[in-house]
N, C-alpha and C positions, 0 to 999 in steps of 0.2 A: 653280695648275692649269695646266699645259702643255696644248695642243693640238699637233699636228702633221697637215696636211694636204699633199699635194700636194708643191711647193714652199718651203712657207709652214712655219714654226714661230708659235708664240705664244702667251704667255705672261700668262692674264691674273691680277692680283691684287689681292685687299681691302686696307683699308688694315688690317683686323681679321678675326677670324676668329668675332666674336661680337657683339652688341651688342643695346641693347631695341628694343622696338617701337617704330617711330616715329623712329628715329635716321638722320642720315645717315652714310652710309660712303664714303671714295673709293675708287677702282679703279683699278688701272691694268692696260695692256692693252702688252706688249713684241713686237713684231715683228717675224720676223727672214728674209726672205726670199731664197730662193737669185740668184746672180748670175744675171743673162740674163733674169728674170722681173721684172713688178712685177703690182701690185693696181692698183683704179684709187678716186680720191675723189670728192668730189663739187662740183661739179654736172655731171653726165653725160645724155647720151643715152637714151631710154626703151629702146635694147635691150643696154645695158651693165647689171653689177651691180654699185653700188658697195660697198663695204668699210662694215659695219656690226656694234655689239656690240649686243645687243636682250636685256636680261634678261625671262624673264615676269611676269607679273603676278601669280604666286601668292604671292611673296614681298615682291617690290619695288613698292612705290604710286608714284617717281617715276625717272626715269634722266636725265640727260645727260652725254653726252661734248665730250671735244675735240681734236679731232684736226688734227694739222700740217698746214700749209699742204702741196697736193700739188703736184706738179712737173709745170707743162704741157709736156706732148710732143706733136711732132707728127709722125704717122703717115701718110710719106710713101703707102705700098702703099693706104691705106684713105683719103687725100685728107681725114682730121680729126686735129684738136689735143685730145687728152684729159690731164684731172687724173690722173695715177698717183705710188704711191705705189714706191719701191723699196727695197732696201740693210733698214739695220735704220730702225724708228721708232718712237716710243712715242703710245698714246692715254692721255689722264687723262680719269676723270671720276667721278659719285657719281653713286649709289642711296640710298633713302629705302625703309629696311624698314618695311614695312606697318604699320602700326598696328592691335592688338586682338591682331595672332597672340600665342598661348600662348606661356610657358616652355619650351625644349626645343631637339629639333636640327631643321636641316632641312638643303635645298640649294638654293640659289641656282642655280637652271637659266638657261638663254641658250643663245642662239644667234647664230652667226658667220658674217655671210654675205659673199663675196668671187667675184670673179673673177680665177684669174690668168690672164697673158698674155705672150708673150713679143714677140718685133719680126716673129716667123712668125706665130706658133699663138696662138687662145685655147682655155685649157678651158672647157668646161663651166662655169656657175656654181657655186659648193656652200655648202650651209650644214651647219653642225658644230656639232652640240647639245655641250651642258657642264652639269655639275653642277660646284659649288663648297659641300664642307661648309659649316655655319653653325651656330650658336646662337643663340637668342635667349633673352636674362638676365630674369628677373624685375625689375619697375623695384623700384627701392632705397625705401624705408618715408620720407618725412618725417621728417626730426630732429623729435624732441620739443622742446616750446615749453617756453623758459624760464618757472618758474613763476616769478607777480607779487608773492605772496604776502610779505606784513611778517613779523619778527620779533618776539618780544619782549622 
C-alpha cells in the first residue's frame, strides 16, 4: 500500500496478506522523502509532531514498531537540536490480529502522522488515513488423534 503525501512517499507493508485470528504479522513501513525535507523522531518537543504508524483497534489487539535511530540536527534559525529523519529509511514492526474476528475480508486501517520540514519552512502537521486489504483464514481443524486401539 503506497501513500504519497506532501514530500514524503511511503510505502507500508504486511509481511502477508492474510492470516487467523490472533496471529502476528510484520510490517514494514519504506520511506522515501524528497531532498531539502526531513520528518522529525523522537524524543521531541510538545509543539513538534513526530513521525508515527498507529493501526486501529478494530483489527489489530497489539502494534509495535522500530524505527532507526534519527539524526540530531541542529537548527541554528530556531536556537534547538531536533531528531529528524531524511533521504530514504525503513520502519519494521508487528501487529497482532484481534482475536474472535470471523472468517473473511477486512482492512487494516491506520494512520500516518508526520511533520515535514525543511532548514526554512514547516508544514502543517498531517495525518494520512490508510486501508490495507486482509483476510482472515478460518483456524485449521486439529489432526485427528491416533487411534490406540489393538489388533487381532
Amino acid at each position: 500500500m503506497s501513500l504519497a503525501a506532501g514530500d514524503i512517499r511511503i510505502v507500508i507493508t504486511p509481511s502477508t496478506d492474510h492470516a487467523v485470528a490472533g496471529q502476528e504479522i510484520g510490517v514494514a513501513a519504506q520511506f522515501t522523502i524528497a531532498k531539502g525535507w526531513h520528518i522529525y523522531g523522537q524524543p521531541l518537543p510538545a509543539n513538534y509532531t513526530p513521525t508515527t504508524i498507529v493501526f486501529d483497534s478494530d483489527c489489530v489487539a497489539e502494534q509495535s514498531f522500530e524505527y532507526p535511530d534519527p539524526k540530531k540536527v541542529a537548527f541554528l534559525n530556531i536556537g534547538e537540536t531536533l531528531p529528524v529523519y531524511a533521504g530514504n529509511f525503513r520502519v519494521k514492526g508487528k501487529i497482532l490480529a484481534r482475536r474472535g474476528l470471523k472468517p473473511g475480508d477486512y482492512k487494516l486501517k491506520g494512520k500516518l502522522s508526520f511533520q515535514e520540514c525543511s532548514e526554512q519552512i514547516c508544514k502543517i502537521p498531517q495525518s494520512v488515513t490508510f486501508e490495507i486489504p486482509f483476510r482472515i483464514e478460518p483456524m485449521a481443524s486439529a489432526a485427528p488423534k491416533p487411534s490406540t486401539g489393538t489388533r487381532s
